[in-house]
PDB file with one MODEL, atoms N, CA, C and O in Angstrom:
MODEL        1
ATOM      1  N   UNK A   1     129.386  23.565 235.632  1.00  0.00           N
ATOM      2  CA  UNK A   1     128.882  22.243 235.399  1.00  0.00           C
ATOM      3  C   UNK A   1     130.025  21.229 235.532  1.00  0.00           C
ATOM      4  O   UNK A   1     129.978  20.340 236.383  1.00  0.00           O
ATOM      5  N   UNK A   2     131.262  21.400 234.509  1.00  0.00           N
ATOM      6  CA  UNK A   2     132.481  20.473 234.655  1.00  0.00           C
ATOM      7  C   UNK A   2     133.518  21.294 235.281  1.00  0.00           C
ATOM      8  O   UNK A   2     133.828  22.449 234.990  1.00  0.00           O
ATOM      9  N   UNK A   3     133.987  20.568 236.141  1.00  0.00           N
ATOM     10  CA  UNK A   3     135.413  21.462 236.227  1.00  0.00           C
ATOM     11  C   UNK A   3     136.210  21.422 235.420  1.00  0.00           C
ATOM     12  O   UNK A   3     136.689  20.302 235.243  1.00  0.00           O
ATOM     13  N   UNK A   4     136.614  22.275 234.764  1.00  0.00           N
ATOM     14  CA  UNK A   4     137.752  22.818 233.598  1.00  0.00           C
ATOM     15  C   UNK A   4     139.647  22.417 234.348  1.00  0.00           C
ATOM     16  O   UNK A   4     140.410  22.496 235.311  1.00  0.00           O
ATOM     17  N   UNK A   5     139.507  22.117 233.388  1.00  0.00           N
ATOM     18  CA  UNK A   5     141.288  21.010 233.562  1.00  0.00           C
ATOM     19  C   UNK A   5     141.741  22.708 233.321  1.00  0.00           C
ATOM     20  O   UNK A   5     141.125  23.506 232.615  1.00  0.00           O
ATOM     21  N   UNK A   6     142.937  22.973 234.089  1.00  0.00           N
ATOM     22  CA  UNK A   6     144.035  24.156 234.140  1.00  0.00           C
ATOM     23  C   UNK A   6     144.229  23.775 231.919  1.00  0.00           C
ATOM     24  O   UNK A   6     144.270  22.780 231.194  1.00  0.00           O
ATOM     25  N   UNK A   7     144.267  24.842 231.795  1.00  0.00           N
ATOM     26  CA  UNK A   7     144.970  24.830 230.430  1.00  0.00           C
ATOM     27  C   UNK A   7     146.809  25.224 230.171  1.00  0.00           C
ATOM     28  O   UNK A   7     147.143  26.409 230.184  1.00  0.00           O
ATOM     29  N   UNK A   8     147.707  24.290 229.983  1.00  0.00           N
ATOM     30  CA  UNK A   8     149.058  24.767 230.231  1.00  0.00           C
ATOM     31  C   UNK A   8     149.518  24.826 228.484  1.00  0.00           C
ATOM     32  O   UNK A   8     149.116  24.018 227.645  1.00  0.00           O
ATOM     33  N   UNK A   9     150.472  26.020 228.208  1.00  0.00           N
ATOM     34  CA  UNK A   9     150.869  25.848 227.198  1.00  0.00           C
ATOM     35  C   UNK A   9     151.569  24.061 226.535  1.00  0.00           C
ATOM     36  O   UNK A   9     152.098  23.144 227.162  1.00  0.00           O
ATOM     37  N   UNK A  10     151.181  24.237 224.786  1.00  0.00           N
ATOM     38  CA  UNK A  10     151.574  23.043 224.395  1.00  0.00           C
ATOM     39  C   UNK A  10     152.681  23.642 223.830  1.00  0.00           C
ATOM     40  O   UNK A  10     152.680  24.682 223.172  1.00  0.00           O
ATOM     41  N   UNK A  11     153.906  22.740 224.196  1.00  0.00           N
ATOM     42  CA  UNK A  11     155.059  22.401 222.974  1.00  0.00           C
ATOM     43  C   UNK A  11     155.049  21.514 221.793  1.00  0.00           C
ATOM     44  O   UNK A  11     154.278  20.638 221.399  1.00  0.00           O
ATOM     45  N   UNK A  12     156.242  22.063 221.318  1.00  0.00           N
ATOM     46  CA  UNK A  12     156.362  21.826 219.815  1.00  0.00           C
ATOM     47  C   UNK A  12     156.864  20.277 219.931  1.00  0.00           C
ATOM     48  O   UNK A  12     156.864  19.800 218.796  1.00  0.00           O
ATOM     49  N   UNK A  13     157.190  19.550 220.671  1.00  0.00           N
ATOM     50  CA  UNK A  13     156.950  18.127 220.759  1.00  0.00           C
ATOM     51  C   UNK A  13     155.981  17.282 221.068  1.00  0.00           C
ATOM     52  O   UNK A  13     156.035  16.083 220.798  1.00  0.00           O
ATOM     53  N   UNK A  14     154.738  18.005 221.831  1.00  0.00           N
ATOM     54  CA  UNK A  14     153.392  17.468 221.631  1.00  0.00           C
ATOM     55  C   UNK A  14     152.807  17.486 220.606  1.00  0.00           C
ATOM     56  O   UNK A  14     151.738  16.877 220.656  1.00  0.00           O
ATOM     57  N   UNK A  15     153.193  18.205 219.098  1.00  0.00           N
ATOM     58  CA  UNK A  15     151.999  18.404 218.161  1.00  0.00           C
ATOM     59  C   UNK A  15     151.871  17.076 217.460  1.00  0.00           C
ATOM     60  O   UNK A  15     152.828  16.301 217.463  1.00  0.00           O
ATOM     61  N   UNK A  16     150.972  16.836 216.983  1.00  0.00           N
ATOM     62  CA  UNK A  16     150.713  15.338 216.469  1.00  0.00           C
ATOM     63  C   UNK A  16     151.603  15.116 215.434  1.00  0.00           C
ATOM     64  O   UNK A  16     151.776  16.060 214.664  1.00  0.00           O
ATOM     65  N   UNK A  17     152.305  13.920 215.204  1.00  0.00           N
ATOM     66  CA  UNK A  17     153.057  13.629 214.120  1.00  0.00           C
ATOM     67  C   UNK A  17     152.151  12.943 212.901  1.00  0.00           C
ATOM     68  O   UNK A  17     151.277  12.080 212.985  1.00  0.00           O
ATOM     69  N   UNK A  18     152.692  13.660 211.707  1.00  0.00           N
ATOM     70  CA  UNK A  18     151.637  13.141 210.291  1.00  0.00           C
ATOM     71  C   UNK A  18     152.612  11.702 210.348  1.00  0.00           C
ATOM     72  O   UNK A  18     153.820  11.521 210.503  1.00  0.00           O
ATOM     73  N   UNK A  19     151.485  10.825 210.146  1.00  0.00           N
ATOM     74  CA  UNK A  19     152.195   9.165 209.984  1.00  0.00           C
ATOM     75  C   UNK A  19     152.224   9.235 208.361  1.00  0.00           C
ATOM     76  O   UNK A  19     151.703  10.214 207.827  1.00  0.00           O
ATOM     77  N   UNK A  20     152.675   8.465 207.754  1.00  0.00           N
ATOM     78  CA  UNK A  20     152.343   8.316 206.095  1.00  0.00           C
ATOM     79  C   UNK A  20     151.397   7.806 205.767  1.00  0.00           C
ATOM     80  O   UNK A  20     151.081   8.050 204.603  1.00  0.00           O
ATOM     81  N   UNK A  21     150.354   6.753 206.654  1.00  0.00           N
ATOM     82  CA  UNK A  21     149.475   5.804 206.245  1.00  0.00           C
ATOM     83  C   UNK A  21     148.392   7.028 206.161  1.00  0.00           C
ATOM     84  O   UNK A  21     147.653   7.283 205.211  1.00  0.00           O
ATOM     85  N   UNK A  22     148.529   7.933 207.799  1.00  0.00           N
ATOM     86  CA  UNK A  22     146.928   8.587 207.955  1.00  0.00           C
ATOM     87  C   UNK A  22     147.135   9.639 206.454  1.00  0.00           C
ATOM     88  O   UNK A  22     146.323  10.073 205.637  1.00  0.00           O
ATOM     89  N   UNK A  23     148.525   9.757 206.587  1.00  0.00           N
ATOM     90  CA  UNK A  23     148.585  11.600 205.328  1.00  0.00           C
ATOM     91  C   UNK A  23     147.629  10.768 203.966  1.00  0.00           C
ATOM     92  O   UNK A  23     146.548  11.136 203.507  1.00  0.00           O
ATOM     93  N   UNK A  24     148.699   9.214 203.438  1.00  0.00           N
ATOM     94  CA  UNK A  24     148.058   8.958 202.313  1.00  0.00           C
ATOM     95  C   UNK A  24     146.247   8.683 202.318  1.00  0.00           C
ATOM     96  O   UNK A  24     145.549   9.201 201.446  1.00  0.00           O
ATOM     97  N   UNK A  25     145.741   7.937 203.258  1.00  0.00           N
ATOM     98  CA  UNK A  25     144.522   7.588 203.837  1.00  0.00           C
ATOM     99  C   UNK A  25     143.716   9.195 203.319  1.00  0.00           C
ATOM    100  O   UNK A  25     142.816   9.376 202.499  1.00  0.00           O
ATOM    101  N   UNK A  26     144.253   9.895 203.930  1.00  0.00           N
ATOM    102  CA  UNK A  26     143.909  11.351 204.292  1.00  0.00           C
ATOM    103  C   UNK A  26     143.695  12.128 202.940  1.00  0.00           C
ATOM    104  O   UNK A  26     142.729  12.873 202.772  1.00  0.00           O
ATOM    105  N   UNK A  27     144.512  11.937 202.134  1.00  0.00           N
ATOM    106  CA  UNK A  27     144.993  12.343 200.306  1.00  0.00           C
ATOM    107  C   UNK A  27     143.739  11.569 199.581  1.00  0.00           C
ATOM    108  O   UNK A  27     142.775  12.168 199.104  1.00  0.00           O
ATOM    109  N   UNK A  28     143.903  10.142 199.573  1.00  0.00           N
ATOM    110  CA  UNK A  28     142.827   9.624 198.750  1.00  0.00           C
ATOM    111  C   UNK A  28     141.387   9.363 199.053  1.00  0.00           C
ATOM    112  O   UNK A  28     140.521   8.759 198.421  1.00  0.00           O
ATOM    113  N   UNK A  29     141.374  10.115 200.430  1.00  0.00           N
ATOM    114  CA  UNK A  29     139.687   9.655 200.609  1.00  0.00           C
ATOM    115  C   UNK A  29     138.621  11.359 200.389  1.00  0.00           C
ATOM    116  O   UNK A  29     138.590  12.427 200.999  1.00  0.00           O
ATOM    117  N   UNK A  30     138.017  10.882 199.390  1.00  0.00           N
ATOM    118  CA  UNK A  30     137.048  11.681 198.602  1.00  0.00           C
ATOM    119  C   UNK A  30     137.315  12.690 198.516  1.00  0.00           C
ATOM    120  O   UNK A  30     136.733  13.577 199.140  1.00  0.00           O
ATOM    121  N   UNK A  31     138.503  12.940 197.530  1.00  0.00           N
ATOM    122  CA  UNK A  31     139.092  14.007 196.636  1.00  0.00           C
ATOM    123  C   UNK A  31     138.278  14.269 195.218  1.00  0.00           C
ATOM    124  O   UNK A  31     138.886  14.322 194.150  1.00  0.00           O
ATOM    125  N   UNK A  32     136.844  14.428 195.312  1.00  0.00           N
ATOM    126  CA  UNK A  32     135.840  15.184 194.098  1.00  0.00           C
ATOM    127  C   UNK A  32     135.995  13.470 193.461  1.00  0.00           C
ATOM    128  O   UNK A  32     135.492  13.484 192.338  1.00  0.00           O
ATOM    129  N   UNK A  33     136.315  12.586 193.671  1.00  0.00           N
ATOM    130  CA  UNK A  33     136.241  11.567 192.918  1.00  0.00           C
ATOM    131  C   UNK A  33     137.551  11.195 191.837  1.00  0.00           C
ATOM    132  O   UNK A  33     137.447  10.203 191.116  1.00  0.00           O
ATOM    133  N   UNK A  34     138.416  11.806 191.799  1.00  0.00           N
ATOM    134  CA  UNK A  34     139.955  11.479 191.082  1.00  0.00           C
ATOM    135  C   UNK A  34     139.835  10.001 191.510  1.00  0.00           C
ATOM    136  O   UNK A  34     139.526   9.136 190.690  1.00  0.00           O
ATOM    137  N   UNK A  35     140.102   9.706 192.905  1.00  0.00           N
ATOM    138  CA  UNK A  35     140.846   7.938 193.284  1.00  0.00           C
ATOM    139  C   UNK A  35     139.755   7.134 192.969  1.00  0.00           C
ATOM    140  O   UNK A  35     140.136   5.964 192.950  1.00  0.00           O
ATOM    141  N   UNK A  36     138.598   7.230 192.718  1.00  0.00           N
ATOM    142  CA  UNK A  36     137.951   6.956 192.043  1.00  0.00           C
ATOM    143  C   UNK A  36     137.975   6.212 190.732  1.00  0.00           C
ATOM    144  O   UNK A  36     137.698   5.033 190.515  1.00  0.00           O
ATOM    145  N   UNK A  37     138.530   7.556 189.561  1.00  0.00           N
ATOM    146  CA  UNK A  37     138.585   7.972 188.233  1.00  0.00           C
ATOM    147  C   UNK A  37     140.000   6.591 188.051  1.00  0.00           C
ATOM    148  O   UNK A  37     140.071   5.824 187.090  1.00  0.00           O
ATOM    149  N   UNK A  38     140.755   6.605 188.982  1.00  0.00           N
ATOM    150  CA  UNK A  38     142.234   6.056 188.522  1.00  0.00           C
ATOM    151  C   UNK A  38     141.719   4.741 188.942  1.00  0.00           C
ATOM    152  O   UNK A  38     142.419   3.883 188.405  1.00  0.00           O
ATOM    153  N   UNK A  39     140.573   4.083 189.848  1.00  0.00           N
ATOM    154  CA  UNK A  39     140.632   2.688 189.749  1.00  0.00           C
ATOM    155  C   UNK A  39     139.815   1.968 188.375  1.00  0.00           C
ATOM    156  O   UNK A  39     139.829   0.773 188.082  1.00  0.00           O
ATOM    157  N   UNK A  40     139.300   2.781 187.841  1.00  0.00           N
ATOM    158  CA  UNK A  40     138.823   2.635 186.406  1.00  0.00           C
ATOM    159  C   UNK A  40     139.754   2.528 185.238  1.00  0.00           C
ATOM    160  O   UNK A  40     139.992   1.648 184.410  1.00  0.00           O
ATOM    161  N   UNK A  41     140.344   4.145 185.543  1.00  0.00           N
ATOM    162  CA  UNK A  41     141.000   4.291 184.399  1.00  0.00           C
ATOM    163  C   UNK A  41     142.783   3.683 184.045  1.00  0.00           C
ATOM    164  O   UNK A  41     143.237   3.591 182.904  1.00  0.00           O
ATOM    165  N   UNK A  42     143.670   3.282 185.516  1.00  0.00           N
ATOM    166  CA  UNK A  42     144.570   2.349 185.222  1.00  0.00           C
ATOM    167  C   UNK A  42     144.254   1.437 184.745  1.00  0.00           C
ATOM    168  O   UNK A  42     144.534   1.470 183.547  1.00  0.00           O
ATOM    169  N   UNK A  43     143.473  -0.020 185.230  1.00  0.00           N
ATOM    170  CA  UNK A  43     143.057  -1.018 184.637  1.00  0.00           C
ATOM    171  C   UNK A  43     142.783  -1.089 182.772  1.00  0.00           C
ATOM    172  O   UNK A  43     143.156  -1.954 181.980  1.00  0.00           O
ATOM    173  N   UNK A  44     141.983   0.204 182.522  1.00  0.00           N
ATOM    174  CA  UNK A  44     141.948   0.305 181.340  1.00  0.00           C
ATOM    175  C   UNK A  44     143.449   0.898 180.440  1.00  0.00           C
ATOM    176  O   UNK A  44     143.690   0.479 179.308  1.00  0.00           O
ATOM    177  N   UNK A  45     144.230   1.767 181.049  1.00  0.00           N
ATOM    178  CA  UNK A  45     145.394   1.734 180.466  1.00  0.00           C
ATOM    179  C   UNK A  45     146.184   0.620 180.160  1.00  0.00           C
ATOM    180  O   UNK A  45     146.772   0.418 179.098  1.00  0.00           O
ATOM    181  N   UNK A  46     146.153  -0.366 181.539  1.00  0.00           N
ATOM    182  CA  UNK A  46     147.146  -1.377 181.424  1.00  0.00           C
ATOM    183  C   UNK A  46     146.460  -2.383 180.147  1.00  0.00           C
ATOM    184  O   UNK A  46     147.148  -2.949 179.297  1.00  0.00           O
ATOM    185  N   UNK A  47     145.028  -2.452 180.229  1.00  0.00           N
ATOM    186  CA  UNK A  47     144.749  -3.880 179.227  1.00  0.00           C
ATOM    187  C   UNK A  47     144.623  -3.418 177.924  1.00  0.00           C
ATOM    188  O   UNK A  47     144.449  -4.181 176.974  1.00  0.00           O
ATOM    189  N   UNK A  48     144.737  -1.680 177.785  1.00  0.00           N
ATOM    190  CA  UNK A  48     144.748  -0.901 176.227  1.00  0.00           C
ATOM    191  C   UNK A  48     146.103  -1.071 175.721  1.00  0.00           C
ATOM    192  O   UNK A  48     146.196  -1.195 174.500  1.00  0.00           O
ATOM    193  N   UNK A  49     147.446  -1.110 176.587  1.00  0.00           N
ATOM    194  CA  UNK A  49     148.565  -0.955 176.427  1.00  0.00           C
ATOM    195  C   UNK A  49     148.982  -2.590 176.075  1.00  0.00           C
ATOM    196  O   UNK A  49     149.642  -2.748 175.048  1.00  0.00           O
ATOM    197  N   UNK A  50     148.701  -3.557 176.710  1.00  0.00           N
ATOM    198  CA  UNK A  50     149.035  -4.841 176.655  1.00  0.00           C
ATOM    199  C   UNK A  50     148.345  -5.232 175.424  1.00  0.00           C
ATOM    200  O   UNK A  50     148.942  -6.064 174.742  1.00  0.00           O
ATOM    201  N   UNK A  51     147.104  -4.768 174.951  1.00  0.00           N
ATOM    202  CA  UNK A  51     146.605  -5.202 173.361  1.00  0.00           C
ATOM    203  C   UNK A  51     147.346  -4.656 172.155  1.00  0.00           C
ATOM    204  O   UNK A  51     147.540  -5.171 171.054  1.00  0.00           O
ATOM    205  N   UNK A  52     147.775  -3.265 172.737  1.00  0.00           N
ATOM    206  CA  UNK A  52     148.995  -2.606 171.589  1.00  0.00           C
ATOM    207  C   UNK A  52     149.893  -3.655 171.371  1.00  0.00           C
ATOM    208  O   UNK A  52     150.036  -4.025 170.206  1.00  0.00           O
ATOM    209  N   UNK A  53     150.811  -4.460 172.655  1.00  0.00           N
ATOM    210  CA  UNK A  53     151.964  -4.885 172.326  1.00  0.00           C
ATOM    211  C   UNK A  53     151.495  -5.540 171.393  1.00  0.00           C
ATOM    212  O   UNK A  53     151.786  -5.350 170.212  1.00  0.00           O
ATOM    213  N   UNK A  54     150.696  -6.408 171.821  1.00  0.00           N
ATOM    214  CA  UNK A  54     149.788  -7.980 171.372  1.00  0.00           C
ATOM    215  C   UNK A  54     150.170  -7.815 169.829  1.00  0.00           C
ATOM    216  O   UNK A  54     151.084  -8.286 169.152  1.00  0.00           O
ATOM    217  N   UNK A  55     148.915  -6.803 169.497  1.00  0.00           N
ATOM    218  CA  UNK A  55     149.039  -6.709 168.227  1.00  0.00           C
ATOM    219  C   UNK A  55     150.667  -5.839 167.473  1.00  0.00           C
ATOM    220  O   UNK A  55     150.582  -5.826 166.245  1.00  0.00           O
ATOM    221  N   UNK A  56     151.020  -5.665 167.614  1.00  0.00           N
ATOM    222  CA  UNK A  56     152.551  -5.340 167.217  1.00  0.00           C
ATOM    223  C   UNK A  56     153.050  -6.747 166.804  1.00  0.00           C
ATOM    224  O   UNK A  56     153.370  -7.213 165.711  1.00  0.00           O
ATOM    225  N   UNK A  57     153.009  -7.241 168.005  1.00  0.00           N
ATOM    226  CA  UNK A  57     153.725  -8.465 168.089  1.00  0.00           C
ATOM    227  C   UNK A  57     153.387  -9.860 166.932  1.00  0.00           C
ATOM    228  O   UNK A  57     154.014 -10.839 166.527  1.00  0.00           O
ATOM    229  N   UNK A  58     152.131  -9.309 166.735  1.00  0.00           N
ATOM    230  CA  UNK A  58     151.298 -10.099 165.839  1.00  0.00           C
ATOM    231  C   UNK A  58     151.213  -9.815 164.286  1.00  0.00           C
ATOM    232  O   UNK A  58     150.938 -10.570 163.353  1.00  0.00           O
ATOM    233  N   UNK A  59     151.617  -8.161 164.331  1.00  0.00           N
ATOM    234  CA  UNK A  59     151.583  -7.658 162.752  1.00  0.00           C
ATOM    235  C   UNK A  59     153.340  -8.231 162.331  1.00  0.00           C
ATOM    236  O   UNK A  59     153.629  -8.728 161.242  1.00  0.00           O
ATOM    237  N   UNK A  60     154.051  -8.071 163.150  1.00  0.00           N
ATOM    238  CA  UNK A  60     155.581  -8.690 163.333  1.00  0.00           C
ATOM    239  C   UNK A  60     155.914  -9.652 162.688  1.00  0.00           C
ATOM    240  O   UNK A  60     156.795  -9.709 161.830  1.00  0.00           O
ATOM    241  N   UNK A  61     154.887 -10.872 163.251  1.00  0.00           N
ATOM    242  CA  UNK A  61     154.927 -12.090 162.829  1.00  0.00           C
ATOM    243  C   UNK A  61     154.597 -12.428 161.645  1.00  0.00           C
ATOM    244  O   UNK A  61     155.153 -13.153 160.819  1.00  0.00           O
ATOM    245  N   UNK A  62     153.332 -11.651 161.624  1.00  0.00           N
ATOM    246  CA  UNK A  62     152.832 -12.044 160.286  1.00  0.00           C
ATOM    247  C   UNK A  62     153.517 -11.458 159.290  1.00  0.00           C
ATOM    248  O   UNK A  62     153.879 -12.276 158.445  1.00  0.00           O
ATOM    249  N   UNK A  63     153.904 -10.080 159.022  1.00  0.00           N
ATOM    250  CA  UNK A  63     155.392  -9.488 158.055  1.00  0.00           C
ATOM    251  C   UNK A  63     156.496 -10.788 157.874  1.00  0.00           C
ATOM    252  O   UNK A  63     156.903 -10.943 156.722  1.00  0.00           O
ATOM    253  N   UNK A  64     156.952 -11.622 158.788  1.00  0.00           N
ATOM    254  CA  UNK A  64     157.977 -12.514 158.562  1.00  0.00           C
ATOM    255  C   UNK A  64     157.602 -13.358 157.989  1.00  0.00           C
ATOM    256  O   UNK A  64     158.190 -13.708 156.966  1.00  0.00           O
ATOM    257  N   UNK A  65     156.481 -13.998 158.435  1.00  0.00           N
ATOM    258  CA  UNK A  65     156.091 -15.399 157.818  1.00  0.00           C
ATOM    259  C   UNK A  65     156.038 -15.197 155.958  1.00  0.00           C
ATOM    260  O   UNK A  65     155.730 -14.171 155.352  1.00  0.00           O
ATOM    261  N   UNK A  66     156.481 -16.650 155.325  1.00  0.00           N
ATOM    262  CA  UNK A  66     156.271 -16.398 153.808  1.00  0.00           C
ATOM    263  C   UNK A  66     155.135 -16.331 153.388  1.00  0.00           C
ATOM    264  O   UNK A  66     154.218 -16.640 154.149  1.00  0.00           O
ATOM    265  N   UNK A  67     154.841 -15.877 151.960  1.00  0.00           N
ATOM    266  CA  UNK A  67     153.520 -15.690 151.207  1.00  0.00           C
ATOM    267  C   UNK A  67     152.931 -17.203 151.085  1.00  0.00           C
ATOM    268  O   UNK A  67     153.582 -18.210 151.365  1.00  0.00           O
ATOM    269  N   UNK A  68     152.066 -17.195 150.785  1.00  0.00           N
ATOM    270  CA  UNK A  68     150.804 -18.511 150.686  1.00  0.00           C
ATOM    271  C   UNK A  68     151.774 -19.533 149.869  1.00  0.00           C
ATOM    272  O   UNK A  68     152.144 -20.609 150.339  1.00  0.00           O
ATOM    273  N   UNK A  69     152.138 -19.040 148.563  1.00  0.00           N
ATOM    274  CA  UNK A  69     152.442 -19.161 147.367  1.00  0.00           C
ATOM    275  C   UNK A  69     153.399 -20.053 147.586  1.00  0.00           C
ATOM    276  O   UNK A  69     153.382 -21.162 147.052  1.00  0.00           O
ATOM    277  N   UNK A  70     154.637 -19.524 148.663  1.00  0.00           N
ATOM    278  CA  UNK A  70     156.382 -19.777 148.944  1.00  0.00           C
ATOM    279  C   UNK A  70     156.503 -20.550 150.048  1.00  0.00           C
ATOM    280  O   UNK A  70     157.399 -20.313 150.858  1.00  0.00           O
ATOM    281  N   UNK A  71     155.626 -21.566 150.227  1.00  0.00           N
ATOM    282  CA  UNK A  71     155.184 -22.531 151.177  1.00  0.00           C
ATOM    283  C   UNK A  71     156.393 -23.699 151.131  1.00  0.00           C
ATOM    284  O   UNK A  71     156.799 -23.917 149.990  1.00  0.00           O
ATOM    285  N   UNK A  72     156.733 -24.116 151.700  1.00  0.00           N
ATOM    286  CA  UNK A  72     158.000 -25.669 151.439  1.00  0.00           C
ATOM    287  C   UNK A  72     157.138 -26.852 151.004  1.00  0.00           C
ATOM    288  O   UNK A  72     155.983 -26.876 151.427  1.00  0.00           O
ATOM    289  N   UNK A  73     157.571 -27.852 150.196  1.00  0.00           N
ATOM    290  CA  UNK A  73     156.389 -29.130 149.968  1.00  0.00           C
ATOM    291  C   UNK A  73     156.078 -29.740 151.370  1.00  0.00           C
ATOM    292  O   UNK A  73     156.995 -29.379 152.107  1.00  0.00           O
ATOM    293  N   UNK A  74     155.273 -30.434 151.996  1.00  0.00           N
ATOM    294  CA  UNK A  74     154.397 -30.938 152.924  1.00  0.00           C
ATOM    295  C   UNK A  74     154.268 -30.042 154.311  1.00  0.00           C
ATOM    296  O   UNK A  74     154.238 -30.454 155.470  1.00  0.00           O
ATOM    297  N   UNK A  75     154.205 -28.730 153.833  1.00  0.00           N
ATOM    298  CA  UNK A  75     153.832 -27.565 154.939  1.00  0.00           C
ATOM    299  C   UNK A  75     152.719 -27.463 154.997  1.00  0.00           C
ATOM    300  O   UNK A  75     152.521 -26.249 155.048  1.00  0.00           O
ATOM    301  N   UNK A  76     151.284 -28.248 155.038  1.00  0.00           N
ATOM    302  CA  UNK A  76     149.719 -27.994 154.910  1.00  0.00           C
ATOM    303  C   UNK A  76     149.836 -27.444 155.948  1.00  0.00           C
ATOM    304  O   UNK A  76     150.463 -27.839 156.931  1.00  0.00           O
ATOM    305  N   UNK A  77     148.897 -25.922 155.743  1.00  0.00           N
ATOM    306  CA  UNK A  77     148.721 -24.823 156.444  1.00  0.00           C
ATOM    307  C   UNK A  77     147.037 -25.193 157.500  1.00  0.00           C
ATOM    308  O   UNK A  77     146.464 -24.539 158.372  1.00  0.00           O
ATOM    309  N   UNK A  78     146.702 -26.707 156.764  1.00  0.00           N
ATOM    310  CA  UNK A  78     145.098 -27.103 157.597  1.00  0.00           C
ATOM    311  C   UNK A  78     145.452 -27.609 158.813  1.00  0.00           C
ATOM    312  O   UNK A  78     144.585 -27.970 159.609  1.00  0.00           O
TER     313      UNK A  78
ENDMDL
END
């Protein structure tokens, strides 16, 4: 039907080179759903981790500040 091209041995400088884009491309596309799992679940690390500082930062403050009581005269707290 077609004529068949001669088949000549391939060398080891024809074999396709892995680029990094196709390997990574290649890694994250539909691995059971992991790359998936991590565009969920970073976002939620980063804004769980940034409310930790928050509040640290906030129990901090409030430890320093004086009692109600030990206020200076014309410090109204309204």
């Amino acid at each position: 039907m077609f004529p068949r091209r001669p088949v000549r041995p391939r060398l080891a400088d024809e074999a396709p080179v892995w680029e990094p884009e196709v390997v990574t491309a290649l890694l994250l596309a539909h691995q059971g759903g992991w790359d998936e799992m991590l565009f969920v679940a970073v976002p939620i690390l980063i804004f769980g981790s940034l409310l930790a500082v928050a509040n640290r930062r906030a129990s901090r403050i409030e430890r320093q500040q004086p009692p109600s009581g030990d206020r200076p005269p014309g410090d109204d707290p309204r």
